[in-house]
Residue, then its C-alpha position, 0 to 999 in steps of 0.5 A: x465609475x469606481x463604485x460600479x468598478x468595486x461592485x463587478x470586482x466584487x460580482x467577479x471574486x463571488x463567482x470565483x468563490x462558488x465556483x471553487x465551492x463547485x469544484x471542491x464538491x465534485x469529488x466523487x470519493x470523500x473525505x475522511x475528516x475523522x482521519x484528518x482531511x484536510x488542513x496543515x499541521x506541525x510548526x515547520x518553517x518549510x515550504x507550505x505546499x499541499x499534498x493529495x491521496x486518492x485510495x483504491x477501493x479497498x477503503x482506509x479502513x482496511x487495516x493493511x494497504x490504505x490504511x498505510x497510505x493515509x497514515x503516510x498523509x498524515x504523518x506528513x501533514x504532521x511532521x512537514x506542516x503540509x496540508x493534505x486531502x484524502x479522497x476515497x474511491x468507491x468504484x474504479x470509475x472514482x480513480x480520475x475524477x477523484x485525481x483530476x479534482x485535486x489536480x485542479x484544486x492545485x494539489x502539488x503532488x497527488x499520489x495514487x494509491x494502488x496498481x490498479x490505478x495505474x490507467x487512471x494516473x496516465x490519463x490524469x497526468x497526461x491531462x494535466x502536466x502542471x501537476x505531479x502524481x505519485x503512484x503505488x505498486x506502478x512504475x512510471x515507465x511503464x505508463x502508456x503514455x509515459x508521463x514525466x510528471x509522474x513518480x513510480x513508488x515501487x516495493x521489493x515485495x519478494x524480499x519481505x514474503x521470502x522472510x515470512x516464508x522462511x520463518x513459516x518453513x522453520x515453523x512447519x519442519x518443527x511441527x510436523x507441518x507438511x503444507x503451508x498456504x498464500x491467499x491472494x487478493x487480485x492476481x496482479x504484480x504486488x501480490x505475486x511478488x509475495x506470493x513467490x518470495x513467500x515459496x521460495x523463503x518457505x522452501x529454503x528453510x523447509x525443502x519438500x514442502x507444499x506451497x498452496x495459493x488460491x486467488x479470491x479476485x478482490x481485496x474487500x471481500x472476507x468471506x471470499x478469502x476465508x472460503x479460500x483459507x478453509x479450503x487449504x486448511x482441510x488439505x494440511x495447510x499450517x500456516x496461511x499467509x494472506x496476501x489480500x487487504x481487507x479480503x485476508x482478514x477473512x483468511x487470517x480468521x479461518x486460520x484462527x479458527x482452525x487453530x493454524x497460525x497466520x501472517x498478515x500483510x502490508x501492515x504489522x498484523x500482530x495485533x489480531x492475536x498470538x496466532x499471527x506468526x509474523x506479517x510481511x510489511x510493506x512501508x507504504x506508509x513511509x513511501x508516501x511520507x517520503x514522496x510529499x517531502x520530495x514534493x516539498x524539498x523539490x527533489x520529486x523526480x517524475x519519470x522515475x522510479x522509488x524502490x523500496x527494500x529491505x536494505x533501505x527499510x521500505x519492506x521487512x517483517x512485522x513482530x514475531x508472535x509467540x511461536x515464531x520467537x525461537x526463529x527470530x535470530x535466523x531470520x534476522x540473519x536472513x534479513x542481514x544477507x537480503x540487505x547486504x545482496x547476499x541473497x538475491x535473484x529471490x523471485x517475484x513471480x509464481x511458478 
């Protein structure tokens, strides 16, 4: 009797087994083990819990808005000893799949990286109400179903895009620029809060000037955005601020190559050359770091929101490329002002 009762334990512990091995493979993104996929790290005495990212389809090789979202992973996995999983979705069909197996590996927290993401999360969380969710660029209220288990991370893009386009208008009006540009990415709410900041940062410090946007629809494709950007430049533009992930580099590149200069997004974009004025930064990185923590300590609050600012660093500027240097010390300035509530009302929408 007890032989045949350890031989059916045993029967019953390999079929529990496999059936995680099934669930693990269901993934229909996928890890990035170059980048870290899994496993813990750091010597932290904290609780050990395990956190998940799910990126939008813009890849971690972006350089901008995925890129930062798995470097927060990281940087946690590293710092919290949590242990972390990045899934990476090829197609927006990857969004609940991709959610729904980390919830059911028993991830604490799974965070979703993007707006478009933000129908995906409903039907998710709402699913599966044990598990938390985080999402980027989304505010959990406005969630259909307004799940409570959810976590809005949220950006003041405006603010860091009324920097760079103040440092872009002081450029222009020394110059003899007359015209300065955005190229968007999808026309969703995060681009256009740059974008407007962006306007009215360039037309503060540049009154009269001209502001032009074009939107390539998407956030993969270059060519798309680099069109876009040649098409601005022909018609005077100066200065091209790309506001599209992996798409702007394409923009960035026909600023290059038409000798204007550039501003990169999300990330610090100075990297690229002597020609990047300056980027708008958005710690996306931070926020995620942030999130898993809150996981971690037990003050992740669903059904609310995280705002990220100027004044508590979650959005700024990036290094300041040679030819915005002599600026640098008036828009500091102007920085001071955003973060004291000196300059507000800075608007988020395109006119």
């Amino acid at each position: 009797m007890r032989e045949m009762l350890v031989s059916r334990t045993f029967r019953l512990l390999v079929m529990a087994f496999a059936a995680v091995l099934a669930l693990g493979a269901a993934a229909c993104g996928g890890d990035d083990d170059d980048n870290g996929g899994g496993g813990g790290g750091g010597g932290s005495s904290a609780k050990s819990i395990k956190a998940g990212l799910v990126t939008d389809i813009g890849g971690l090789n972006d350089r901008s808005f995925n890129f930062l979202a798995n470097k927060g992973r990281l940087d946690a996995q590293k710092k919290l000893g949590v242990e972390t999983r990045v899934l990476t979705s090829n197609k927006a069909g990857d969004y609940i799949p991709n959610l729904t197996t980390l919830a059911q590996q028993g991830f604490n927290l799974i965070i979703a990286n993007g707006f478009l993401m933000a129908e995906a999360t409903n039907t998710a969380a709402t699913k599966l109400p044990q598990a938390k969710f985080a999402i980027i660029d989304y505010s959990a209220a406005a969630l259909k179903d307004k799940p409570k288990n959810v976590e809005g991370l949220l950006f003041k893009e405006q603010e860091a895009g009324y920097l760079a386009g103040y440092l872009a208008g002081l450029w222009a009006k020394d110059n003899n620029a007359k015209v300065v540009s955005t190229v968007g990415g999808q026309d969703i709410p995060p681009v256009d809060h740059y974008i407007a900041g962006f306007q009215a940062g360039a037309k503060k410090a540049y009154p009269g000037i001209e502001t032009l946007n074009g939107f390539s629809q998407e956030f993969i494709d270059q060519a798309k955005c680099k069109e876009i950007a040649l098409d601005q430049l022909a018609k005077g533009s100066k200065v091209v601020f790309a506001v599209a992930g992996g798409c702007g580099l394409g923009a960035l590149d026909a600023a290059k190559e038409k000798g204007a200069q550039g501003i990169g997004v999300d990330a610090d974009q100075s990297y690229l050359g002597d020609y990047i004025l300056t980027s708008a930064t958005k710690h996306v990185d931070l926020a995620v770091f942030n999130a898993i923590k809150s996981a971690q300590d037990g003050t992740f609050k669903g059904g609310t929101d995280v705002i990220n600012t100027v004044a508590n660093h979650g959005v700024g500027l990036g290094k300041i490329g040679p030819a915005g240097q002599q600026y640098a010390a008036q828009v500091r300035k102007i920085q001071a002002q955003i973060a004291a509530g000196q300059i507000k009302d800075i608007p988020d929408t395109i006119k």
